[in-house]
C-alpha positions in Angstrom: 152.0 23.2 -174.9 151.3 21.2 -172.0 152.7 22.5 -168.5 152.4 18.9 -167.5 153.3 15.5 -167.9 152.5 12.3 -166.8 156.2 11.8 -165.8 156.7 14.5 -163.9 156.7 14.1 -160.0 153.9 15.2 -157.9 156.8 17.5 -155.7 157.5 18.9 -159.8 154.1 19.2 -160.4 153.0 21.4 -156.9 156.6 23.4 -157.8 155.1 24.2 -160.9 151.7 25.3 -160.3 150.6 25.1 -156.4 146.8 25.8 -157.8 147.7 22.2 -158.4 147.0 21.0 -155.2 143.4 21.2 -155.2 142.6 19.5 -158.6 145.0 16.5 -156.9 143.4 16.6 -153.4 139.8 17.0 -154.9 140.7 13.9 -157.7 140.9 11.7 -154.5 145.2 11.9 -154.1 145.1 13.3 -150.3 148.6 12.3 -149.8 150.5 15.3 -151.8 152.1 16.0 -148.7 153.5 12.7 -147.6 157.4 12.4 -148.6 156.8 9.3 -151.2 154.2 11.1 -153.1 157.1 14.0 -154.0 158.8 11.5 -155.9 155.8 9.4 -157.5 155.2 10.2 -161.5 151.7 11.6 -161.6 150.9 7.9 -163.6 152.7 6.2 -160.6 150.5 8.1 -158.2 147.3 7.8 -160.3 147.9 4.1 -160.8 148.4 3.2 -157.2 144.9 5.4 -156.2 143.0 3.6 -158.8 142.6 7.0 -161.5 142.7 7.7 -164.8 146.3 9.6 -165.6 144.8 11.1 -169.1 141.8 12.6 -166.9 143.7 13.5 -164.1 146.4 15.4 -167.0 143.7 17.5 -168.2 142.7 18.7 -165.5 145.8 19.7 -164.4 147.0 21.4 -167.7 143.4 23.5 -167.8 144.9 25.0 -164.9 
């Protein structure tokens, strides 16, 4: 079962799993930190930095 989801925020997603961080900050998403990121859906935030969500999902859930 997947540990994450494309509507889950990024603040849900780095409560989850902070090993998260990286495979965000590396995927180009520097902003984790800032306080509209902790309520963007990962397929907000991927969609407003120009990423693919589904790639961006599997990395995050090979975690």
């Amino acid at each position: 079962m997947a540990k994450f989801t494309k509507d889950m925020t990024i603040g849900e997603i780095l409560n989850t799993d902070m090993n998260a961080a990286p495979v965000l900050i590396e995927s180009g998403m520097h902003c984790i930190g800032c306080p509209s990121a902790q309520g963007e859906s990962l397929e907000e935030a991927a969609l407003v930095h120009g990423m693919d969500c589904d790639a961006l999902l599997e990395k995050l859930n090979a975690l």
